[in-house]
ROLO-791330 format. One record per residue (C-alpha): y, x, z. Coordinates in steps of 0.1 Angstrom, whole numbers, plus 5000, padded with zeros to 4 digits. Last residue first. Example, Ala and Ser with C-alpha at 12.3 -4.5 7.8 and 13.67 -1.06 7.14 Angstrom:
! residues 2
498951375071
495551235078
***
This chain:
! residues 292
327334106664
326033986633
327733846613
327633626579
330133586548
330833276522
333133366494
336633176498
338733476491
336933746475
335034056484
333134326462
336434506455
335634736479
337534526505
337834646546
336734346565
338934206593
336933946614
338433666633
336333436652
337133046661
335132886689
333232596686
332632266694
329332086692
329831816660
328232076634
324832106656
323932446663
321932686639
325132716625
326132666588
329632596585
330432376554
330832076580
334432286601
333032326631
334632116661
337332316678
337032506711
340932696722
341333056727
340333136693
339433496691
341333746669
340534126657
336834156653
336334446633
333934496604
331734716585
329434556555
326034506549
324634336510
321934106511
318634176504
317133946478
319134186451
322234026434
324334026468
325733816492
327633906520
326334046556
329134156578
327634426609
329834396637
332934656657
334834486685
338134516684
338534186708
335334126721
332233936713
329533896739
330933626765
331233346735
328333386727
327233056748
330032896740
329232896705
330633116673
332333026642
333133226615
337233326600
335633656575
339333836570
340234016542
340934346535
342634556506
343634226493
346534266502
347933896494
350633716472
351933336467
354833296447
358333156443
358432936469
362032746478
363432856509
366832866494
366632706459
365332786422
366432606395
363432656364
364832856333
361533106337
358932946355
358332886391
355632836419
353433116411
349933186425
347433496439
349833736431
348234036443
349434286474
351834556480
354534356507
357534266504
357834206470
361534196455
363933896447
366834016430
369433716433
369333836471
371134146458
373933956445
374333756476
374134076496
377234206470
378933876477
378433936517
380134286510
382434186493
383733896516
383934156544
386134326521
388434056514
389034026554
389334346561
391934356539
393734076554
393734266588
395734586570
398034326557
398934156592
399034526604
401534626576
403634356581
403734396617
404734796614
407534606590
408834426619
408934696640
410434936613
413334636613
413434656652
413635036656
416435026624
418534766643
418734956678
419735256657
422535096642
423434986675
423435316691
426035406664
428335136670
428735186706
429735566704
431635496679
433635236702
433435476731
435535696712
435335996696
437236306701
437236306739
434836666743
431936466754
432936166727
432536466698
429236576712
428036186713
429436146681
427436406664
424236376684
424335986674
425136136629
421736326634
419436016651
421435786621
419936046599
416736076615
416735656612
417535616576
414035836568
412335636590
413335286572
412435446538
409235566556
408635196564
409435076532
407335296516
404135196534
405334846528
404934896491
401835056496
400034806519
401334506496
399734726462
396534696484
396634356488
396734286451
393634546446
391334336474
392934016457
391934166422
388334236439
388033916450
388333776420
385634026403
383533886436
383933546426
382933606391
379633776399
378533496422
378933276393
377233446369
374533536392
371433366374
368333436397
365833716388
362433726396
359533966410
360534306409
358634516428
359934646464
356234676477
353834746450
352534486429
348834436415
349134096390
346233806390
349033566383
352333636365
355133866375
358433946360
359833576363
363333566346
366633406348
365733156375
368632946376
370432936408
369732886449
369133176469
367133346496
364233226473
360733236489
357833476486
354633326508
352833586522
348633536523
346133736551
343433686530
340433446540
336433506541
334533226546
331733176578
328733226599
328033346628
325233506648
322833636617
319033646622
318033396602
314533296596
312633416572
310433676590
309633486616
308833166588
307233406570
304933546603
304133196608
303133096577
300533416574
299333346612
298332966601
296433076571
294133356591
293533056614
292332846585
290333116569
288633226602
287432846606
285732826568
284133126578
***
């Protein structure tokens, strides 16, 4: 009897330690997919419209950057834009002053020219008024290059305006992406600079649960790839979850130490990617197991 108890013993802790063991593949933490905001420009920040922990939608206002300065140079730019402008007209007139002169210089030549045909002028008139002509061809030259080189400079202030208004608009730094601000960099009154981070944001819509697998699985997980994600829950079962695998290290590493394998931690591994669709129940950092 006392035989029978000890064997029926023996079959109980084995079936626990069956049942307990684990049965997932990989393990590892889930990550977001972060986007650093930087300054395209340097100035005082003006104002931070965001703090941590805030939802933004794409094209949000984040901060603004002093644009006194920037503001300035384009109103001066402007007047030169406006000074040049008065130029153009004023040699615009010139020009059809100088045209004007011409078509009666053109009337007076078929004057003479009739009146030397018929031996009333001379060759002398003749002479002078081609000249005339000859000078007014040359001086509306002259003031056609006037008006080019004018024309040209005007281009020139405008394509300054338009890089001072992208200047301006890079004092407005707007979210790229919809996502939540997971850290800031910068306060209100701090200088901010070209490259310079303002914040930290992710969509947090999905993460992505980074485990580590063996050589020996290595053959049985594919690219797009759809696996059972096991998180934990407040039950004793633990909560299942969809996933795709959507990167695979092509390179073995040694397992980061607060991986738990069924492995040793100093065999390398390979790197698994697995995008997670977020309920809300994720978070970056929380531990995650697959099963492929």
């Amino acid at each position: 009897m006392k035989k029978l108890q000890i064997i029926a013993l023996a079959f109980l802790m084995f079936g626990s330690c069956k049942n307990g063991e684990k049965k997932s593949d990989a393990y590892g933490n889930f990550e977001a997919i972060e986007t650093i905001v930087s300054s395209e420009s340097a100035g005082k920040l003006l104002s931070m419209q965001v703090k941590q922990g805030d939802l933004l939608e794409t094209g949000k206002l984040i901060a603004l950057i002093d644009t006194t300065e920037l503001y300035l140079k384009k109103l001066q730019t402007q007047s030169q834009l406006a000074a040049s402008e008065t130029k153009k007209q004023n040699v615009t007139g010139q020009i059809n002053v100088l045209k004007e002169q011409k078509k009666n210089v053109l009337t007076t030549q078929q004057r003479i020219l009739k009146m030397f045909a018929d031996k009333a002028a001379t060759q002398q008139q003749v002479d002078d008024i081609n000249g005339q002509i000859n000078v007014l061809d040359k001086q509306i030259s002259a003031t056609n290059t006037q008006f080019q080189v004018i024309a040209g400079e005007m281009e020139v202030i405008k394509r300054q305006l338009d890089l001072f208004n992208e200047q301006l608009t890079k004092c407005r730094i707007k979210s790229p992406i919809s996502g939540t601000v997971l850290e800031t960099y910068l306060e209100t009154g701090e200088l901010a600079t070209p490259g310079k981070p303002i914040l930290k944001m992710a969509n947090m819509s999905s993460l992505e649960l980074k485990v580590y697998v063996s050589g020996n699985q290595l053959s049985g997980v594919k690219l797009g790839s759809e696996v059972k994600v096991l998180i934990d829950s407040e039950g004793k079962e633990m909560q299942a979850m969809s996933g795709k695998i959507t990167w695979i290290s092509s390179e073995s590493e040694f397992t980061p130490k607060i991986i738990q394998t069924k492995e040793e931690r100093v065999k390398l591994m390979y790197a698994v990617k697995v995008l997670v669709a977020n309920d809300g129940s994720l978070k970056i950092g929380m531990p995650g197991e697959v099963v492929f």
